[in-house]
N, C-alpha and C positions, 0 to 999 in steps of 0.2 A: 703372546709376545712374539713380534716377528727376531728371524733367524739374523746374525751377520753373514754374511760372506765369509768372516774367519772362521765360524762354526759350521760352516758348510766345509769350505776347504780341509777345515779338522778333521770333520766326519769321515770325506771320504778317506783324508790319508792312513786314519785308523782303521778304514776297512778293509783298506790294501793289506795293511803290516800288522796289525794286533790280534793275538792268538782271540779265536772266537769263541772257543769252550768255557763254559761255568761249571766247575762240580760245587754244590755243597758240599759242608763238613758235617752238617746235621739239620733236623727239621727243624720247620716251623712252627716255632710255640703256639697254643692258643692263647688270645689275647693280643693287647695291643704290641706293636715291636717299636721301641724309640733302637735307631738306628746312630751308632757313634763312627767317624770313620777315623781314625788314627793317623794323619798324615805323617806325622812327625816322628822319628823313629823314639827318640828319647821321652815319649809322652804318656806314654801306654799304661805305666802304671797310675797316674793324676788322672788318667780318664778311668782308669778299671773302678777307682777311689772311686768319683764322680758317679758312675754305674751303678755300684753300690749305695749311694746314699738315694740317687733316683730310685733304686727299686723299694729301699726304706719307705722314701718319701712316698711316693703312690702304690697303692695295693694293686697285683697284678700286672703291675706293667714286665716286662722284658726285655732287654739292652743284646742289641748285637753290636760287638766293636770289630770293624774291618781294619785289616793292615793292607799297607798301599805294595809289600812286596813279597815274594819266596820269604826272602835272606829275613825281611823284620816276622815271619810269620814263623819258622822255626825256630828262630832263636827265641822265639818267647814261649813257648813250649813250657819249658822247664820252670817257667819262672811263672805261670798263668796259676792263678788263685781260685779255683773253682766256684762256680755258685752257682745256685739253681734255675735260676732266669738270667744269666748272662752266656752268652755265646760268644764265640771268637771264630772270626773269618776272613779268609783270606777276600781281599776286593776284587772285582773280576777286574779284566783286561778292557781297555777302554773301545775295543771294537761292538759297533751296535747289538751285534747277538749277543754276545756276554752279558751286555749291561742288562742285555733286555732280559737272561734266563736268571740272572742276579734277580731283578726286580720281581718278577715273576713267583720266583722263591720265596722270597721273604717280605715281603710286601709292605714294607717299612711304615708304620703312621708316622713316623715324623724324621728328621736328621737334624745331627749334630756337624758338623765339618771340623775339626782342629788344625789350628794353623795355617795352611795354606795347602799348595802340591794338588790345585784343584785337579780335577778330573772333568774336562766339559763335558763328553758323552752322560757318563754316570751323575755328574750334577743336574743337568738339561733334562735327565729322565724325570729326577724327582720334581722338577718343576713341570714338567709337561705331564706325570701325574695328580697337580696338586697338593702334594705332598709339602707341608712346611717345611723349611731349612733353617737354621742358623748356624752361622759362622762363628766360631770361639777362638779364646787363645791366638788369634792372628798377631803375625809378625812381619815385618819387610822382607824376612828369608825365605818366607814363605811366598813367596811373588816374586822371584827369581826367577821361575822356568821361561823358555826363549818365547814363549807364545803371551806369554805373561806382559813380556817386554819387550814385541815387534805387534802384538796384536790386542794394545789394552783395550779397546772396545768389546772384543769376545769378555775379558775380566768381569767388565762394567756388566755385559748383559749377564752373565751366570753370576753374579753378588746381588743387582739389584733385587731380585723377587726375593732374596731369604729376609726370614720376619726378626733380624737381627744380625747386627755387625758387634765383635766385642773385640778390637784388638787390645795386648797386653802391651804397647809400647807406645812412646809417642810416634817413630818409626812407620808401625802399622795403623797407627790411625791418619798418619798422616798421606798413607797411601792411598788410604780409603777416600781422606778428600779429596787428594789427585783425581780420582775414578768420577767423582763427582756424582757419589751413592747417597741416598738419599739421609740428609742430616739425623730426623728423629729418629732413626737405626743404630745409630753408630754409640758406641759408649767406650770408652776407658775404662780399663780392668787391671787390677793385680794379673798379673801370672798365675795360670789353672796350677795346685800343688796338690799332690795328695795329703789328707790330713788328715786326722783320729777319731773315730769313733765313740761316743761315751757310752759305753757296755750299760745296758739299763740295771739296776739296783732296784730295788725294795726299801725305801726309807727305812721304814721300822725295824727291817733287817741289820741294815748297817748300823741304827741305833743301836741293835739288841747287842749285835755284833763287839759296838763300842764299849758300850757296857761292862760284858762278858771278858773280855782281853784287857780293860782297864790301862791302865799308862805303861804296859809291856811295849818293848820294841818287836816291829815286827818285819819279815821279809817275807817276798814270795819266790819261791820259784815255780815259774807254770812252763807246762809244755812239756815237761821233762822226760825225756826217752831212757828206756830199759839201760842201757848205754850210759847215761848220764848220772844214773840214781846213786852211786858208791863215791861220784864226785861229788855231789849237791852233798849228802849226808857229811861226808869229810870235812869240807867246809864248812856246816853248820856245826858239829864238833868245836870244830876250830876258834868261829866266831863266841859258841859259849863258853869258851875261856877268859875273855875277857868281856859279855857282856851275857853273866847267868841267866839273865831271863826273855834274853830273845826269845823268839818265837818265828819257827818257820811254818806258814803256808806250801805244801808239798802238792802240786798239782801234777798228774800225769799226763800225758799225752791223749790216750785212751783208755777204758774203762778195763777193757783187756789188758792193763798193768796192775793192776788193784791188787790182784792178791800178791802177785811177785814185788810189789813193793811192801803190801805188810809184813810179809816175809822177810824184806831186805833190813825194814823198821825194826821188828823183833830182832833180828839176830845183831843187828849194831847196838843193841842196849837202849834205845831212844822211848823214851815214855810218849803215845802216841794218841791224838782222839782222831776217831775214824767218822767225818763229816759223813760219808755212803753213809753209817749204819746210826745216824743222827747223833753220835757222842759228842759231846758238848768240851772245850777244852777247859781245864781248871788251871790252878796255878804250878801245878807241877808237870802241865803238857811243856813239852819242849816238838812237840811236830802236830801241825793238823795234815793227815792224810783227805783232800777234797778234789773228787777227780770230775765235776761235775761242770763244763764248760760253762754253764750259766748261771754259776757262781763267779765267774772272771769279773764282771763287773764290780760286785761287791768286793773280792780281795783286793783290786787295781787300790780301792779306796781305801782300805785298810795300810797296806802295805806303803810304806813311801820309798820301797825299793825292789825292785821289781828283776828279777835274773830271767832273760829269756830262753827255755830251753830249747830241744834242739839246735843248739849252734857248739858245741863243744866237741861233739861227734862229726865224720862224716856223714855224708846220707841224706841228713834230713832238710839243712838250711836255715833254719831259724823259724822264727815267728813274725809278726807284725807289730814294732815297738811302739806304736803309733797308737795301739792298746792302753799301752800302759803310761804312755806321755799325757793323753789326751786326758786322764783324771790323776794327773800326779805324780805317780809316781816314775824316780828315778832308773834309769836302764841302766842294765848290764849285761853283759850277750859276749859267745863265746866266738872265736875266727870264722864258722860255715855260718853266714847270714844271706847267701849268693842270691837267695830269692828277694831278700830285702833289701841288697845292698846299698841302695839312694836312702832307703830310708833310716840306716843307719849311720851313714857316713854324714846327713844332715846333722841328725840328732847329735853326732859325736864331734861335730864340728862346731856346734855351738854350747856344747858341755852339759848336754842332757843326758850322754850316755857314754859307759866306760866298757872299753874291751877284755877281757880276763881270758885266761888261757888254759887254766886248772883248777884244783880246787883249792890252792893256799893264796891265789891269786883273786880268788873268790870271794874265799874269807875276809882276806883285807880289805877289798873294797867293801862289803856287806860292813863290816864293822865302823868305816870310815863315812860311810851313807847313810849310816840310821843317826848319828848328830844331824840333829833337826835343820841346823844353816846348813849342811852341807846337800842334806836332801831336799831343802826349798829353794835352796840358789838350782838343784841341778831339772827341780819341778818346775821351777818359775821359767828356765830356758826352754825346757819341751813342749811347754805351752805356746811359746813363739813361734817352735817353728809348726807345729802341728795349727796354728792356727794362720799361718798363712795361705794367704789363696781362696781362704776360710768365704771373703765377699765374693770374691768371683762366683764359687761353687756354689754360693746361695742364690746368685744373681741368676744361672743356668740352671736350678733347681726350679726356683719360680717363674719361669720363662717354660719352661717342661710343663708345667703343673695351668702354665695360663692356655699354655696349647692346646692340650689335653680336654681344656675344660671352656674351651670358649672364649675364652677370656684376656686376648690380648690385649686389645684396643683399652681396655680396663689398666691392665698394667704399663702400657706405654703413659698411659692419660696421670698415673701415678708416679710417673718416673723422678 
């Protein structure tokens, strides 16, 4: 593809003025790397989402997601959700050395673009590697920068060659036809959102499960930190005053609580089955002790309400309500949610989820969520929002998945 003139005169001016050094932050996996680049400051978490179900979705692949600056690369720090094939990177400086010790490193099979905030040096590489691109989540705001808007030819030529255009607005698609990019690319999308996961289950389990607990009500609380156990219990207390045969689900945090919680169980008087040691609950458990995270899927389903721990304490932050929206049940979560806090401020905005403070604050809501309307008006709203954005992500899932395997031409011809 020949050069503009705008991408030359870019070139050089980033050669003058942008810092030319690359450090990585870490190696390079083996395997493939789908490369996501984060433009948008507010987006991060809907792509980490995305990242996530890409790596579900193909075995072995690897997700690195770049931030376009300092300021958005530490502030996410704290709030970055670990995993084992996903990376987080600062994007180099758009001077040619950078880009080129960027590329070099991590040797990207494929990109994602979000948004806009294009980068022409670091785009222009992955094309002048070969390298497929797609453009996601595009917006008119994103096409704002001055080069954007005195030089749209350079636009035109670093959009053309990606093997997909998806803007979220009529805005940005409307920009795209300005550019005069090529029609069979371009699509209309929801808004990229992050959304929930369904924790896989054992059929027969959750049958058995059903069975064994019968028309008892039931709640969970997962996550729950050393800190938080003398609240939770208090609460369950509380609520079996007014409804004797609840039944809580007691999930720790880690396994290294185990014993200091049947400790905690014993001395509060609570008649207990201990899931670790296979004990089955009968009609007179009033707590299952289950600290085994891969049980999460089956209790999400049991329970139609759901307390998310660590958020009551300092320290920890919460959990991912998104868990327990995505198969039902009702949230509840205490003020520290900081790592989560878009995804709870949805959920509670559309009345899937209730904030609690304490443990009598607890109890109320737990006793006022197990009437069955109250916890499917508040299950039927978490499914909304957890399921939005829901097309898009599948739209960028199989688009990953045709790249990967050949098979574009295949899925445009299906479009």
């Amino acid at each position: 593809m020949g050069r503009s003139l705008g991408l030359a005169a870019y070139r050089a001016y980033t050669r003058r003025l942008a810092k030319r050094d690359f450090t990585a932050h870490a190696d390079r996996p083996k395997g493939p790397v789908l490369w996501i680049h984060a433009a948008e400051s507010g987006s991060l978490m809907a792509l980490q989402d995305l990242a996530v179900r890409l790596c579900t979705a193909r075995h072995g692949l690897n997700v690195l997601i770049t931030l376009p600056d300092s300021t958005s690369f530490q502030s996410i720090q704290n709030n970055w959700v670990p995993h084992p094939q996903m990376m987080l990177e600062l994007a180099p400086s758009e001077h040619p050395d950078a880009v080129n010790a960027f590329w070099n490193h991590w040797k990207p099979d494929m990109g994602i673009w979000a948004w806009g905030g294009l980068r022409p040096n670091l785009l222009q590489k992955a094309h002048d590697e070969k390298v497929p691109v797609a453009l996601i989540d595009a917006d008119e705001d994103g096409f704002n920068g001055t080069y954007d808007k005195w030089l749209p030819d350079m636009t035109r030529r670093l959009l053309q060659p990606c093997v997909a255009l998806m803007a979220r607005s009529e805005q940005g698609l409307r920009q795209f036809r300005q550019l005069g990019l090529d029609k069979s690319k371009i699509r209309l999308t929801d808004r990229l959102e992050a959304g929930g996961h369904a924790l896989p289950c054992d059929d027969q389990e959750l049958s058995y499960w059903s069975q064994l607990i019968g028309g008892r009500s039931v709640w969970l609380a997962c996550n729950v930190q050393a800190e938080e156990l003398e609240l939770i219990l208090s609460a369950h207390r509380l609520a079996l005053r007014l409804s004797h045969r609840l039944l809580l689900i007691l999930h720790p945090s880690h396994r290294g609580l185990l014993e200091s919680f049947r400790h905690g169980l014993s001395e509060a008087g609570f008649r207990y089955a201990d899931w670790s040691n296979e004990e089955e609950p009968d009609d007179a458990t009033q707590v299952v002790l289950a600290p085994d995270h891969q049980d999460l899927g089956l209790f999400y389903r049991l329970a139609p309400v759901s307390f998310m721990g660590g958020s009551l304490v300092d320290g920890y932050n919460g959990r991912n309500p998104f868990e327990a929206a995505a198969l039902g049940s009702a949230v509840l979560y205490g003020p520290n949610v900081s790592r989560f806090l878009p995804f709870y401020t949805r959920l509670a905005k559309a009345g899937a989820a209730r904030i609690v403070k304490d443990g009598d604050t607890l109890s109320s809501a737990v006793v006022r969520l197990i009437a069955p309307d109250q916890a499917a008006a508040m299950a039927h709203a978490g499914w909304d929002v957890v399921s939005q954005g829901a097309n898009t992500t599948d739209r960028v899932i199989d688009l990953v998945q045709a790249v990967f395997d050949g098979e574009l031409e295949q899925l445009y011809a299906g479009a």
